[in-house]
MDTraj code that builds the backbone (N, CA, C; nanometers):
import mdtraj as md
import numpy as np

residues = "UNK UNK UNK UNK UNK UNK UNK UNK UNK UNK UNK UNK UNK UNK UNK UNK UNK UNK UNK UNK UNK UNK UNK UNK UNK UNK UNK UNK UNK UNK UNK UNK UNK UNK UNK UNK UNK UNK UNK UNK UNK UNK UNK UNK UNK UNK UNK UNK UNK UNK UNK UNK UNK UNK UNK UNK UNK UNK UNK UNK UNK UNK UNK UNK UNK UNK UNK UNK UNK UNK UNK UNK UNK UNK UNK UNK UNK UNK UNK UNK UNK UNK UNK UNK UNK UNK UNK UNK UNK".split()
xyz = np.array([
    [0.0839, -0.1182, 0.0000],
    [0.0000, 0.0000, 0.0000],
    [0.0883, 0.1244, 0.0000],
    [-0.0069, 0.2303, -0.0657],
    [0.1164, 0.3826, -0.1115],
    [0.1370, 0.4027, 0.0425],
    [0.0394, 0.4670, 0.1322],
    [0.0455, 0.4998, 0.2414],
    [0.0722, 0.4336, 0.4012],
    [0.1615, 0.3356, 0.4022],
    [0.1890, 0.2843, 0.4977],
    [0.2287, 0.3658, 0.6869],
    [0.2108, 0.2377, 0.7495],
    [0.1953, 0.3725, 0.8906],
    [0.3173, 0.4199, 0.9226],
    [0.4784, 0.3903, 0.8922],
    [0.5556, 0.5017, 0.8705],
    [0.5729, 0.5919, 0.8063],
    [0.5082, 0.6254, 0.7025],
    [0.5156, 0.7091, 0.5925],
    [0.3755, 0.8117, 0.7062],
    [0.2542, 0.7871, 0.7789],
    [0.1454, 0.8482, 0.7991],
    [0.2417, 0.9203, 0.9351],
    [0.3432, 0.7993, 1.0569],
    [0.4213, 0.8946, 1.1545],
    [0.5202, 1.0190, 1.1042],
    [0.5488, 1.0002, 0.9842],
    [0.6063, 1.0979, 0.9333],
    [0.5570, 1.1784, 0.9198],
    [0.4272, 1.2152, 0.8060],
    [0.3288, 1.3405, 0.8229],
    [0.3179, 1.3753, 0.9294],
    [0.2448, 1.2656, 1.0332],
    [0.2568, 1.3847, 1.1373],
    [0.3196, 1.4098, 1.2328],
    [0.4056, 1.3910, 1.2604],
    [0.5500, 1.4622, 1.3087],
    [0.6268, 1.5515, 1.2306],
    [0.6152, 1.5679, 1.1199],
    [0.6522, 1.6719, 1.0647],
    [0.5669, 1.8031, 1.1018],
    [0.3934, 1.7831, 1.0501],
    [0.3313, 1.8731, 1.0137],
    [0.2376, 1.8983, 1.1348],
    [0.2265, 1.7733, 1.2288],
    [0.1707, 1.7992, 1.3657],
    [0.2117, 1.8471, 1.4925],
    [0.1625, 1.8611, 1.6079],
    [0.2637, 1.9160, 1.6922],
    [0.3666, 1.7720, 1.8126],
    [0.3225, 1.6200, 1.7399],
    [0.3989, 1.5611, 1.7594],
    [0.3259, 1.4562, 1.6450],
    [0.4147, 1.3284, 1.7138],
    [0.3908, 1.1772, 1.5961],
    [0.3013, 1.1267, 1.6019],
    [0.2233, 1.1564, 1.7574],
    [0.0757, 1.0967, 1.7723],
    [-0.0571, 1.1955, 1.7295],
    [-0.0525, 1.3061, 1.7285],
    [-0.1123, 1.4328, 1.6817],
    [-0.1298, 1.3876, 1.5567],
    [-0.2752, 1.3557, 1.5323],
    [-0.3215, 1.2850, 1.3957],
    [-0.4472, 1.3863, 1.4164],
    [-0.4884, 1.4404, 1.4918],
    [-0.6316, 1.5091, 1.4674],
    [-0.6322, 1.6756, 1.4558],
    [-0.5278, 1.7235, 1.4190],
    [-0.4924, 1.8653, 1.4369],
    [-0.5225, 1.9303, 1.2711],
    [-0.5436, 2.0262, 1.2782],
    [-0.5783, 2.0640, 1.0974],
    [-0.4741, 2.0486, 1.0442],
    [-0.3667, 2.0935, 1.0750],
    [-0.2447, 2.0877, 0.9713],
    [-0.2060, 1.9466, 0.9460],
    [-0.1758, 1.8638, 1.0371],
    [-0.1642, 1.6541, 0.9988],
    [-0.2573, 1.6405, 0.9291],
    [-0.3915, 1.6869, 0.9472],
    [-0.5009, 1.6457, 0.8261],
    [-0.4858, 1.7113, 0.6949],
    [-0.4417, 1.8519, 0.6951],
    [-0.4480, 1.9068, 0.5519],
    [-0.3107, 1.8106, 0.5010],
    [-0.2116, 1.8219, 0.5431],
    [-0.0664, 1.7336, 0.5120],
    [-0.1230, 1.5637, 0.4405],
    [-0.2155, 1.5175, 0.5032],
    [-0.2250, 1.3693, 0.4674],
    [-0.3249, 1.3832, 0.3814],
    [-0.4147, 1.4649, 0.3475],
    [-0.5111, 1.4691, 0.2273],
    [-0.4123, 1.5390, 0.0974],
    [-0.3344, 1.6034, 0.1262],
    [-0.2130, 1.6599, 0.0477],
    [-0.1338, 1.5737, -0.0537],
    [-0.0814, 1.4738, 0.0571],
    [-0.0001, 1.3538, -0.0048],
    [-0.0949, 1.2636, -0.0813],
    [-0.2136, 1.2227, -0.0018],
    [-0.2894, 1.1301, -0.0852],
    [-0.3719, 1.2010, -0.2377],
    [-0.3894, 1.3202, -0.2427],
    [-0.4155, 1.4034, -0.3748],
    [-0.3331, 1.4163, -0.3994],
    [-0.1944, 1.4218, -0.3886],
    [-0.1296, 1.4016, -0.4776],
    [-0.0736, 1.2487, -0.5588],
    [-0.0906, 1.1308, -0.4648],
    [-0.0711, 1.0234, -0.5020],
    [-0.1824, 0.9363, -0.6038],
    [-0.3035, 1.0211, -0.5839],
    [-0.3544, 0.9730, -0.6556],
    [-0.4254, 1.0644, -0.7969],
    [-0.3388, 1.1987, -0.7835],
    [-0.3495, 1.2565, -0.9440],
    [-0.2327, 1.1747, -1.0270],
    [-0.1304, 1.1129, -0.9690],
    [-0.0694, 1.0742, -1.0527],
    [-0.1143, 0.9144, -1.1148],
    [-0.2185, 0.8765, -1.0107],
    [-0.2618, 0.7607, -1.0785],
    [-0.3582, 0.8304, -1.1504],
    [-0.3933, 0.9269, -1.1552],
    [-0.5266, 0.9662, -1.2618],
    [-0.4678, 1.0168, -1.4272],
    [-0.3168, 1.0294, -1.4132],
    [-0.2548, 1.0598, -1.5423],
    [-0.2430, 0.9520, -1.6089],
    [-0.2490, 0.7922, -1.4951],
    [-0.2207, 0.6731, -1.5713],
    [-0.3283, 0.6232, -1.6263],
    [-0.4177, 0.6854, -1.5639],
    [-0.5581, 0.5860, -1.5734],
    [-0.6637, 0.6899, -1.5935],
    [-0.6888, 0.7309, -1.6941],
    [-0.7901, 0.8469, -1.6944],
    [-0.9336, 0.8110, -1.6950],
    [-1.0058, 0.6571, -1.7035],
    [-1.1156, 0.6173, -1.6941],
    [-1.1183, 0.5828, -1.6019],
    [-1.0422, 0.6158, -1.4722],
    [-1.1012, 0.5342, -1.3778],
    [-1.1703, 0.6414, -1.2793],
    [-1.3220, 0.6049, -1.3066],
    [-1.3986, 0.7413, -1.2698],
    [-1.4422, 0.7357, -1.1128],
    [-1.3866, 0.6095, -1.0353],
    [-1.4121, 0.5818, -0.9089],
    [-1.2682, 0.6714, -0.8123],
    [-1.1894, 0.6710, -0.8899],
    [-1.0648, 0.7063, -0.7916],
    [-1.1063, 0.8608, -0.8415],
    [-1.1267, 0.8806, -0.9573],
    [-1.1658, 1.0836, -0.9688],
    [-1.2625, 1.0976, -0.8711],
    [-1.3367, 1.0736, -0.8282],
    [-1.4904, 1.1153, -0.7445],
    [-1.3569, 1.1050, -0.5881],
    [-1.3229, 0.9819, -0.5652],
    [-1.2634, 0.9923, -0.4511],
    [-1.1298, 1.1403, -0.4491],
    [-1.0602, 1.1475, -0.5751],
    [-0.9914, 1.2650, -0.5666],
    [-1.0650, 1.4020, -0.5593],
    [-1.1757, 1.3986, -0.5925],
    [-1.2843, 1.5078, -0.5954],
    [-1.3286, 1.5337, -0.4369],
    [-1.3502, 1.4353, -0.3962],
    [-1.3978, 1.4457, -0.2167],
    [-1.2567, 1.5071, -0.1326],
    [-1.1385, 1.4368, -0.1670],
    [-1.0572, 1.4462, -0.0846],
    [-1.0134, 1.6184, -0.0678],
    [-1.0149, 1.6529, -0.2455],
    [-0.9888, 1.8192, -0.2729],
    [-1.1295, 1.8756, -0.2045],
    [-1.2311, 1.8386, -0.1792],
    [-1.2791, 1.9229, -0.0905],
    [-1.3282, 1.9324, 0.0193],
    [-1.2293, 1.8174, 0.1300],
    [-1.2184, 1.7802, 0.2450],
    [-1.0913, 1.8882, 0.2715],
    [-0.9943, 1.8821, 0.2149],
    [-0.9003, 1.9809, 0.2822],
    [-0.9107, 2.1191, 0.2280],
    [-1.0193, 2.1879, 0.1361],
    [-1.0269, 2.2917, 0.0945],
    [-1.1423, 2.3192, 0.2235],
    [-1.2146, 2.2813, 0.2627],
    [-1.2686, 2.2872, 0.3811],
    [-1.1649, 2.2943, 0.5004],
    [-1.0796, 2.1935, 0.5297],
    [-1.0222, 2.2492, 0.6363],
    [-0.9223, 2.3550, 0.6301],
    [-0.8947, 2.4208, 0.5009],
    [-0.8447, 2.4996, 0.5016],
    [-0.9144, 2.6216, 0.5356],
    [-1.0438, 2.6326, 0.4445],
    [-1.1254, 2.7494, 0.5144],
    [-1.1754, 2.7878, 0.6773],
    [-1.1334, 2.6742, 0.7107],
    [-1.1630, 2.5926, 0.8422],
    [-1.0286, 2.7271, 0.9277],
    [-0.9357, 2.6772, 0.9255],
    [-0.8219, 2.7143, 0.9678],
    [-0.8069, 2.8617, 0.9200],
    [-0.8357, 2.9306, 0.8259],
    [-0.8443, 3.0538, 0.7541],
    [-0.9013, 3.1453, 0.8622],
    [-1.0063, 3.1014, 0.9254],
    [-1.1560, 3.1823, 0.9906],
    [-1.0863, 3.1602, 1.1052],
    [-0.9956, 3.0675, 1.1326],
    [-0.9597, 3.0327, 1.3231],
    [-0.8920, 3.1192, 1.3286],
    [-0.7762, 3.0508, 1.2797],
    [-0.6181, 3.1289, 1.2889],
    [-0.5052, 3.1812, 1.1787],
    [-0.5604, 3.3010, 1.1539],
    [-0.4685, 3.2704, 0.9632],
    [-0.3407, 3.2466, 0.9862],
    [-0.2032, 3.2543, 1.1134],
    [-0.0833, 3.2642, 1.0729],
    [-0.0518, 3.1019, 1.0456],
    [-0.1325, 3.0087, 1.1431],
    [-0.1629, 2.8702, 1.1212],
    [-0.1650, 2.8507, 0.9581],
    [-0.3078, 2.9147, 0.9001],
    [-0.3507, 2.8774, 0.7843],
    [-0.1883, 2.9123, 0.6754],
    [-0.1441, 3.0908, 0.7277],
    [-0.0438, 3.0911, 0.6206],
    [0.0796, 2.9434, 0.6292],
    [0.0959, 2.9395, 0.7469],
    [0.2291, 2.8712, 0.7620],
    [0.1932, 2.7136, 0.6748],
    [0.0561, 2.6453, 0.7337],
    [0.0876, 2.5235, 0.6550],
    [0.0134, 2.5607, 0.4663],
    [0.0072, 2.6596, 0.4538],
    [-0.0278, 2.6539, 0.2788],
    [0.1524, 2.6871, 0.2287],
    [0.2190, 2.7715, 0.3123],
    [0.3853, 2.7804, 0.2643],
    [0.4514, 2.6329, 0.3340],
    [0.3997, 2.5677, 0.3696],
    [0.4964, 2.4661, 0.3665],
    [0.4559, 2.3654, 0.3255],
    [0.3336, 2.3532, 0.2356],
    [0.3067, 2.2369, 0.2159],
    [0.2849, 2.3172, 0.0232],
    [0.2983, 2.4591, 0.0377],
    [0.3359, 2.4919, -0.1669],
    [0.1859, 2.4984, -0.1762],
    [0.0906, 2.4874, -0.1143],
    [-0.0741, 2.5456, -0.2017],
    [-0.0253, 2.6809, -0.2610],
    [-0.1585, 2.6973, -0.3515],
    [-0.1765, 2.7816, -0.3954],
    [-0.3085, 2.8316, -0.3053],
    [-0.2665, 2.9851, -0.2736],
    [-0.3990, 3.0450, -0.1824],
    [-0.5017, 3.0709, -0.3049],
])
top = md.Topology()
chain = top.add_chain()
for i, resn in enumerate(residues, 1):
    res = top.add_residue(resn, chain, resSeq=i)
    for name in ("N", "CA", "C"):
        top.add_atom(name, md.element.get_by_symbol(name[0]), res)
traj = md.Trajectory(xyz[None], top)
């Protein structure tokens, strides 16, 4: 599997405020991040596969939500993880 659970302690210890910190906005925007991105690149391989687009469709607006989410809380939060994770505002 792409996402194995060292690859998920990594996100969040990087992007959380530790390795167990899995429920914080920024570990969540970080792991919907990686997985949209792991799976646009299966969508370049596979352009009929209209089950993984709908799921890439939910996921882009699960963290465009928690971004607006985080926007309205705390913007220096919101700026810091859109510059370190390269969104576009």
């Amino acid at each position: 599997m792409y996402l194995d659970v060292a690859k998920k302690q990594e996100i969040f210890e990087k992007y959380g405020k530790s390795n167990t910190d899995t429920g914080s906005a920024e570990a969540q925007i970080a792991l919907f991040s990686y997985r949209i991105s792991h799976l646009t690149e299966h969508m370049k391989l596979n352009r009929k596969d209209y089950s993984t687009e709908r799921a890439l469709t939910r996921l882009v607006g699960k963290r465009r939500g928690l971004l607006d989410y985080l926007k309205d809380v705390d913007i220096e939060r919101y700026r810091s993880i859109v510059k370190a994770l390269g969104l576009r505002r």
